[in-house]
LUMPA-30149 format. One record per atom (N, C-alpha, C): residue number from 0; atom name; x, y, z. Coordinates in Angstrom, 2 decimals. Example, Ala and Ser with C-alpha at 12.3 -4.5 7.8 and 13.67 -1.06 7.14 Angstrom:
# LUMPA-30149
i = 0; at = N; east = 13.19; north = -5.69; up = 7.80
i = 0; at = CA; east = 12.30; north = -4.50; up = 7.80
i = 0; at = C; east = 13.20; north = -3.30; up = 7.80
i = 1; at = N; east = 12.85; north = -2.25; up = 7.08
i = 1; at = CA; east = 13.67; north = -1.06; up = 7.14
i = 1; at = C; east = 12.90; north = 0.03; up = 7.87
# end
This chain:
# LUMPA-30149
i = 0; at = N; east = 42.90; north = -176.61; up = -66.28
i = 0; at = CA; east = 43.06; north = -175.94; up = -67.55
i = 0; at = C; east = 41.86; north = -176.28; up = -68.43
i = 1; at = N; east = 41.54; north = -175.21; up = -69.45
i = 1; at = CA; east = 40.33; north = -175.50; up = -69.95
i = 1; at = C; east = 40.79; north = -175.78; up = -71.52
i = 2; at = N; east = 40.20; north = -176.69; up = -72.33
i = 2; at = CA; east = 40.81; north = -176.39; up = -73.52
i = 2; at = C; east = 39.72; north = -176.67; up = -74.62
i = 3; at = N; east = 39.76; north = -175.86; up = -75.44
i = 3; at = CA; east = 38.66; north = -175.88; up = -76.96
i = 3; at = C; east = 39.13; north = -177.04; up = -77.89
i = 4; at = N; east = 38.07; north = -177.92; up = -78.35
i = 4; at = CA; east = 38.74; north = -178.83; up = -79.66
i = 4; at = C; east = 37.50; north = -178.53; up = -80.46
i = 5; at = N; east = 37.60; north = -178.24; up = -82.00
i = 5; at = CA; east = 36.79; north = -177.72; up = -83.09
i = 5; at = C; east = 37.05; north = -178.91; up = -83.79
i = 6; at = N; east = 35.70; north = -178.92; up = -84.24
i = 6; at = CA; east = 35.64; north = -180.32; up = -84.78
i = 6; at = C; east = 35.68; north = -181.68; up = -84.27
i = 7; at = N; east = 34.87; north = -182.52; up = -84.85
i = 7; at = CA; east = 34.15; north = -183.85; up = -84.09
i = 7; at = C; east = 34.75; north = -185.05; up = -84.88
i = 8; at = N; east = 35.44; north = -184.82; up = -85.98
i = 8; at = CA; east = 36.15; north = -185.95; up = -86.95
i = 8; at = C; east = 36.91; north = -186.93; up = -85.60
i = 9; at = N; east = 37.57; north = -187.81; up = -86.36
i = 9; at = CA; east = 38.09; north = -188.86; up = -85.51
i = 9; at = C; east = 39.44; north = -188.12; up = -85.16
i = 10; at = N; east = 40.68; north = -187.26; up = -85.03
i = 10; at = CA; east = 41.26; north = -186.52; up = -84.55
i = 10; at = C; east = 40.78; north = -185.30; up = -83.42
i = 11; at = N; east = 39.50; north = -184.89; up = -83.59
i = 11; at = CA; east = 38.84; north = -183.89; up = -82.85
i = 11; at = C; east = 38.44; north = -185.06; up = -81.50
i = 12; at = N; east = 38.13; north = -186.17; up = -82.05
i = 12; at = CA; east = 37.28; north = -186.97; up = -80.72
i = 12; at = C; east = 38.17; north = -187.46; up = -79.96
i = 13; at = N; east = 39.21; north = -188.15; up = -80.57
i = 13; at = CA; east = 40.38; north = -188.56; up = -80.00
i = 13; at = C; east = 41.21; north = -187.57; up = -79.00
i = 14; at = N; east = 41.44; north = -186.62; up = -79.57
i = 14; at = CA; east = 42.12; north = -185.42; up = -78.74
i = 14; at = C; east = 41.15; north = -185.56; up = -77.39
i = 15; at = N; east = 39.77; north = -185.03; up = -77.81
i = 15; at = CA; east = 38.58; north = -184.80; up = -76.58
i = 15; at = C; east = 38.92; north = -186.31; up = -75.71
i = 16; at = N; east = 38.96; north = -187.37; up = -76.24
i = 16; at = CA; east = 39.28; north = -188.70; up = -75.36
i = 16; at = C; east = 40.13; north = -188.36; up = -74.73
i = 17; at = N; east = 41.03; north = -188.38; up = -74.70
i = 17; at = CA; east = 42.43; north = -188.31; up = -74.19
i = 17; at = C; east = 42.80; north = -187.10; up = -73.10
i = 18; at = N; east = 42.47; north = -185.92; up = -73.93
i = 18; at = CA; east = 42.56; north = -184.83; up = -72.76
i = 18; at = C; east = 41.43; north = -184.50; up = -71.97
i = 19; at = N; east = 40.53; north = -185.40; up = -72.00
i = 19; at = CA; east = 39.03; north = -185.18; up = -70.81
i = 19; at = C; east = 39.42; north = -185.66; up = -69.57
i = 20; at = N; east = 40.78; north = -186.45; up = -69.40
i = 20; at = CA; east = 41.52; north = -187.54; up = -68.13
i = 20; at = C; east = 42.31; north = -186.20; up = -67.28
i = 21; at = N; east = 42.29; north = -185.31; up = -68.32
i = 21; at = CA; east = 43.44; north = -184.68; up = -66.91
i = 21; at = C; east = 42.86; north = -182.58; up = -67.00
i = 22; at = N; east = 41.86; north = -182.63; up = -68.30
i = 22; at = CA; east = 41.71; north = -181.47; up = -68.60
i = 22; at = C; east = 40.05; north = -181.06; up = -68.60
i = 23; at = N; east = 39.84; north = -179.67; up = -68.77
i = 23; at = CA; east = 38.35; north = -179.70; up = -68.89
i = 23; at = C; east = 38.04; north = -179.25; up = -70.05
i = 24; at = N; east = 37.25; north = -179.84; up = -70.89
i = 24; at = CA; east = 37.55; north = -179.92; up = -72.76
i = 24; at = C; east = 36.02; north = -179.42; up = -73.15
i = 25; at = N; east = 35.67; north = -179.19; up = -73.50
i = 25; at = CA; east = 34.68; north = -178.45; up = -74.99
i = 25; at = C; east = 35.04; north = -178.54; up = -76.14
i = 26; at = N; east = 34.28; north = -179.08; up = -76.46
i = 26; at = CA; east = 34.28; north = -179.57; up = -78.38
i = 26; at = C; east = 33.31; north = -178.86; up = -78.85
i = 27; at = N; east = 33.61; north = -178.38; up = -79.75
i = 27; at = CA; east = 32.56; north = -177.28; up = -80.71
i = 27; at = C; east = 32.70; north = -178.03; up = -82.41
i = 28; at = N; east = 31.20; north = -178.57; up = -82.60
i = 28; at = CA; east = 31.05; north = -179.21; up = -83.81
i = 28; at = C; east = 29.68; north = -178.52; up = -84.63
i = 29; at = N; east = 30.31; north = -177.65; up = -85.75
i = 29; at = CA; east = 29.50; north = -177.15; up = -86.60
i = 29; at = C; east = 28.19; north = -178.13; up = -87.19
i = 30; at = N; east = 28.05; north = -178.99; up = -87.47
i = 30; at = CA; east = 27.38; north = -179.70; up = -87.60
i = 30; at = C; east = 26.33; north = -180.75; up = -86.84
i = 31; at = N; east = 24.65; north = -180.95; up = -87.52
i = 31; at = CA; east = 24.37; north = -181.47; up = -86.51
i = 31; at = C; east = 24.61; north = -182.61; up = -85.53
i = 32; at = N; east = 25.92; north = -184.22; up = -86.10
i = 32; at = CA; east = 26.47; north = -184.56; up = -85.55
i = 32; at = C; east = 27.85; north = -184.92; up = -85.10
i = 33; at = N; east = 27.94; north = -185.97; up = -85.08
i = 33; at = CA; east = 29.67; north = -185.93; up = -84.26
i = 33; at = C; east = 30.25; north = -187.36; up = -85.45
i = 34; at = N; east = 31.41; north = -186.62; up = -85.64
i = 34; at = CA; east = 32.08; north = -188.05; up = -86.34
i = 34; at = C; east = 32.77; north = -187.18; up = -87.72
i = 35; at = N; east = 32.92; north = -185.79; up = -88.30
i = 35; at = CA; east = 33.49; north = -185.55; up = -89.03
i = 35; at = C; east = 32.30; north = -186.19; up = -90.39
i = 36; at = N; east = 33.59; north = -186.81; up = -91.69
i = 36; at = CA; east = 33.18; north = -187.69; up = -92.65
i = 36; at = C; east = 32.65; north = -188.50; up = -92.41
i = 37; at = N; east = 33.21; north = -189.57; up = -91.24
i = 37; at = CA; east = 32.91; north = -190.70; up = -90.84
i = 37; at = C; east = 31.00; north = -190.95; up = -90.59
i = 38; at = N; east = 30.72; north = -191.82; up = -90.81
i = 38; at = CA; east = 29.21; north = -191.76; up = -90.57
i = 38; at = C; east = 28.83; north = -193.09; up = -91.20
i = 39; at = N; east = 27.76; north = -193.82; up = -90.51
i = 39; at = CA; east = 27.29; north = -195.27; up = -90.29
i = 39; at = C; east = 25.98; north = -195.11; up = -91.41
i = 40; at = N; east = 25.58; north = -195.85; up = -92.06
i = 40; at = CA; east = 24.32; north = -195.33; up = -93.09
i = 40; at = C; east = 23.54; north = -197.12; up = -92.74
i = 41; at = N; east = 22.48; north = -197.35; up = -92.45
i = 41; at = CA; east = 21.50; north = -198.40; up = -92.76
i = 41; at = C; east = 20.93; north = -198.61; up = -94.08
i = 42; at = N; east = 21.33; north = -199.59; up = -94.81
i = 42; at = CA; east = 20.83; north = -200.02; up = -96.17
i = 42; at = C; east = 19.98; north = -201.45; up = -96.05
i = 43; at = N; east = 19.00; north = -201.85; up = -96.76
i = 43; at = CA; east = 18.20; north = -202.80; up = -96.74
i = 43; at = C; east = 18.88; north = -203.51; up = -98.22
i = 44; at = N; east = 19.21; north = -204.73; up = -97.90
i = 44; at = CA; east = 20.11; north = -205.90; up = -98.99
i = 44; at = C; east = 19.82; north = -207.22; up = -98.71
i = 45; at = N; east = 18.90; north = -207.71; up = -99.82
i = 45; at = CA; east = 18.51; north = -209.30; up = -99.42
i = 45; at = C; east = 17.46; north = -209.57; up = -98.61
i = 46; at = N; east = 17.09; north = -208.48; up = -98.28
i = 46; at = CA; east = 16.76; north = -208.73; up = -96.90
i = 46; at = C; east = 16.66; north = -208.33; up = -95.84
i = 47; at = N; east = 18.24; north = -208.07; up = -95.41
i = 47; at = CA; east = 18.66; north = -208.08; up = -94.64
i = 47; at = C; east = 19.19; north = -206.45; up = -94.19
i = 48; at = N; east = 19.27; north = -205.76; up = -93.32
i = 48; at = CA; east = 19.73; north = -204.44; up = -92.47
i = 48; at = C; east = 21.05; north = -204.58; up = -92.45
i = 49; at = N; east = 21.39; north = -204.08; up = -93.46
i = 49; at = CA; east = 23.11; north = -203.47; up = -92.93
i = 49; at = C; east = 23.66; north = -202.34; up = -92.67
i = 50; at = N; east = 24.58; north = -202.36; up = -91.72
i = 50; at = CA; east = 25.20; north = -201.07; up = -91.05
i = 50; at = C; east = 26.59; north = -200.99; up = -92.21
i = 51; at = N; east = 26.33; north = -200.02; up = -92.65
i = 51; at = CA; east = 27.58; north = -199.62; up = -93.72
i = 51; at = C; east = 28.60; north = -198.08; up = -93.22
i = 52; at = N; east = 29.76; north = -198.28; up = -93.32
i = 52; at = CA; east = 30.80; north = -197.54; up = -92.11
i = 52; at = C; east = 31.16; north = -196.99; up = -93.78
i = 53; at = N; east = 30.91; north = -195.30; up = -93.87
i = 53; at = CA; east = 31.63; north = -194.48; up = -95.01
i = 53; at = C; east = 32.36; north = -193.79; up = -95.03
i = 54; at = N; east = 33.25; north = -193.30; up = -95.14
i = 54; at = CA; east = 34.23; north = -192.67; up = -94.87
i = 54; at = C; east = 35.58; north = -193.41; up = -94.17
i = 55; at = N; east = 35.13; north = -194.47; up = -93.81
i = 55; at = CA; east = 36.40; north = -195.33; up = -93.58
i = 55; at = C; east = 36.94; north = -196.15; up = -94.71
i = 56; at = N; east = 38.26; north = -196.09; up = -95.03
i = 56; at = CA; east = 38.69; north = -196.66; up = -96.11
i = 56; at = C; east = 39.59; north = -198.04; up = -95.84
i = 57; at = N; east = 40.48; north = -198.25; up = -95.04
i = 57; at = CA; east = 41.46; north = -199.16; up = -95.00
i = 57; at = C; east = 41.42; north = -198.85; up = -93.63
i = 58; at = N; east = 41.73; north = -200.50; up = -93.27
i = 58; at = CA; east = 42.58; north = -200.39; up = -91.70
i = 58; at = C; east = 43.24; north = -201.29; up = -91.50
i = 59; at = N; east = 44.58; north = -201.12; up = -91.34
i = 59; at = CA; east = 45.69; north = -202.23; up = -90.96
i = 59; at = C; east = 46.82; north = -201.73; up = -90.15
i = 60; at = N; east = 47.38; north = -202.69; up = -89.44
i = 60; at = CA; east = 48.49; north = -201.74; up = -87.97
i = 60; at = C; east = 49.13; north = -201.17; up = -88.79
i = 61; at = N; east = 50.10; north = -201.61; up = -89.87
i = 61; at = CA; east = 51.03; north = -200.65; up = -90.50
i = 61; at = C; east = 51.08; north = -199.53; up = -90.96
i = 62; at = N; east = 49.20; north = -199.00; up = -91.86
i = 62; at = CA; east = 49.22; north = -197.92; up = -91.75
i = 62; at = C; east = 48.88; north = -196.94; up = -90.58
i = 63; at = N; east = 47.69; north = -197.42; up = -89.64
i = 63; at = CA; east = 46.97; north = -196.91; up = -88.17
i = 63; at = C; east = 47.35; north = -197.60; up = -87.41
i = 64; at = N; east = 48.80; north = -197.60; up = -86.83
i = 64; at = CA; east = 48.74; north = -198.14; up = -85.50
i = 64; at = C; east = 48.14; north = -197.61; up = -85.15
i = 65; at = N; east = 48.32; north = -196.14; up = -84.50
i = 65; at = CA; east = 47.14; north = -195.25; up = -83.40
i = 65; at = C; east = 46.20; north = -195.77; up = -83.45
i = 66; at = N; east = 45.34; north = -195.42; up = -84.38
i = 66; at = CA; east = 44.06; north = -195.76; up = -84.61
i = 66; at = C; east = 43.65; north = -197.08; up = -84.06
i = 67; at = N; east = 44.78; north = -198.49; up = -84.34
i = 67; at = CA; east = 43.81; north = -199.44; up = -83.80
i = 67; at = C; east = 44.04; north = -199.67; up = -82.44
i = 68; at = N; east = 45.07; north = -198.96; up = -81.58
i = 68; at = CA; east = 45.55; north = -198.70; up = -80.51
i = 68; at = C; east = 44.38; north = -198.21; up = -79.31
i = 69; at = N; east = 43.76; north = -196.99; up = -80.66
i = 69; at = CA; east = 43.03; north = -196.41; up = -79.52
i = 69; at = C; east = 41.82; north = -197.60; up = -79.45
i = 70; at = N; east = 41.16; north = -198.44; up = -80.99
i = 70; at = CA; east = 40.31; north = -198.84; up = -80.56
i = 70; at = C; east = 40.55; north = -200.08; up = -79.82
i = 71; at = N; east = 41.38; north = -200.65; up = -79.72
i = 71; at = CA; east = 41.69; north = -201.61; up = -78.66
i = 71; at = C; east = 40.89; north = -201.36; up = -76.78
i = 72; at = N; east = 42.24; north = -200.31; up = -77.07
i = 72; at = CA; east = 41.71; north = -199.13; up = -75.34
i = 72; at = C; east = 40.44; north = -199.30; up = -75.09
i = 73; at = N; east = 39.49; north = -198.98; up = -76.00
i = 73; at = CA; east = 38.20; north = -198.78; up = -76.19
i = 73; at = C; east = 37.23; north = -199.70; up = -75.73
i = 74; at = N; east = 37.86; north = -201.14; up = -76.30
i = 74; at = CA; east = 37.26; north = -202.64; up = -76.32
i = 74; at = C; east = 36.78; north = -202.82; up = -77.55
i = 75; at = N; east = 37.17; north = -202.29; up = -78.72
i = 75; at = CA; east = 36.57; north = -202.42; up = -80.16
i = 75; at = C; east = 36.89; north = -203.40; up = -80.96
i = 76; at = N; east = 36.35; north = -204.38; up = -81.00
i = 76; at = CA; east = 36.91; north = -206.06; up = -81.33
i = 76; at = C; east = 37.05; north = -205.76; up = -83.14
i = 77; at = N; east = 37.90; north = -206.16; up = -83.59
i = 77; at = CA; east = 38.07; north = -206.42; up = -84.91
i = 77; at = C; east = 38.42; north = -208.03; up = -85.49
i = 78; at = N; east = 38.31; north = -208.12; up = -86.72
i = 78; at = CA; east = 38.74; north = -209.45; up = -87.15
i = 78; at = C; east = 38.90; north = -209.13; up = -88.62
i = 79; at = N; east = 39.98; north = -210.07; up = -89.36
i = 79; at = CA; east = 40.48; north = -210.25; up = -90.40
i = 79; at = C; east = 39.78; north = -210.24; up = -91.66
i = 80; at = N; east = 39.74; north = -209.21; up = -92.58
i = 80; at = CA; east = 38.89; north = -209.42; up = -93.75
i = 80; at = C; east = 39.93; north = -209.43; up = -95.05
i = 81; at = N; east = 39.18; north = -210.05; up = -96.17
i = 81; at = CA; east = 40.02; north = -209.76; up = -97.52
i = 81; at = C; east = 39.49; north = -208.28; up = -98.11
i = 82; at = N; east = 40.39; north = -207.59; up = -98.73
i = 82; at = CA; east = 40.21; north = -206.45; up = -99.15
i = 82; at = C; east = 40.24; north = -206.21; up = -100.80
i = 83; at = N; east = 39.78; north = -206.18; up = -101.13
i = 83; at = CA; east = 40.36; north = -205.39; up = -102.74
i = 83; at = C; east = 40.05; north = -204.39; up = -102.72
i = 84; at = N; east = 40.38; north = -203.90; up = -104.19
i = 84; at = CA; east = 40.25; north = -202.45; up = -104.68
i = 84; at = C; east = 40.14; north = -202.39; up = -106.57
i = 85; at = N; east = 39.08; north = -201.70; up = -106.64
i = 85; at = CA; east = 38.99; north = -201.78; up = -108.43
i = 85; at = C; east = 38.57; north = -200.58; up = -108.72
i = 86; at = N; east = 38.81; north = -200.19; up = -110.02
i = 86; at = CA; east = 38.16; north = -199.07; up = -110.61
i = 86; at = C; east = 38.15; north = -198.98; up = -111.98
i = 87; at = N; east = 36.84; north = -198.60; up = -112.71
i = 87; at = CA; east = 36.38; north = -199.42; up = -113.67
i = 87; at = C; east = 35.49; north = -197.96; up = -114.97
i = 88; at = N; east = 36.07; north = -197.62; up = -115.77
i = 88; at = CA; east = 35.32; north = -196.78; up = -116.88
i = 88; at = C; east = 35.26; north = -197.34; up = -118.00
i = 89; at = N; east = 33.91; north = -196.90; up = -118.15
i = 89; at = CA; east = 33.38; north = -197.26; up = -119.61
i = 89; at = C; east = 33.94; north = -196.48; up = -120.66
i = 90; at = N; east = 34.06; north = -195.24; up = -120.39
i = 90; at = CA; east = 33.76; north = -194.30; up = -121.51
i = 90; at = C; east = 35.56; north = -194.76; up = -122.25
i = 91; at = N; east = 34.88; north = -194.60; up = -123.64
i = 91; at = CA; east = 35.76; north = -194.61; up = -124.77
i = 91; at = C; east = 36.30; north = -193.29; up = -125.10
# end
C-alpha cells in the first residue's frame, strides 16, 4: 500500500516513522526543510556555540508520553532540567 503524509512537523515525521515498517510512504513538505516549526538555530554566547531547539516548549511524560516514547525508541537520551516561565511588560 502506498500512502501520502503532507507535512514534515513532528506528527507528519512520526506518522512517516512508523508507517515506513510495513508501508510505502511519501512525504510531501512545502518547504525547503523538514521539521514543521520545530528548527535548531546556532547562536554565539560567551563564547561559546549554542544549539538552541525553537519551537519546542515543554517536555514532561505527563504531558508527551508519546513523544518521549518515541524518542526513547529512537535512542534520544534526555536528562532533568529546572524550568520556569515569566512574562514581563513595561508599558503603563
Amino acid at each position: 500500500m502506498r500512502i501520502a503524509i503532507v507535512g514534515s512537523g513532528i506528527a507528519g515525521l512520526t506518522a512517516a516513522y512508523l508507517l515506513n515498517r510495513k508501508y510505502d510512504i511519501t512525504l510531501f513538505e512545502a518547504q525547503a526543510r523538514l521539521g514543521g516549526h520545530t528548527a535548531t538555530v546556532d547562536i554565539e554566547s560567551g563564547g561559546c556555540r549554542l544549539a538552541v531547539d525553537t519551537g519546542f516548549i515543554v517536555y514532561n511524560d505527563w504531558t508527551y508520553p508519546n513523544f518521549i516514547r518515541l524518542l526513547k525508541e529512537l535512542g534520544v537520551q534526555s536528562q532533568p532540567t529546572a524550568m520556569g516561565f515569566s512574562v514581563r511588560c513595561d508599558r503603563e
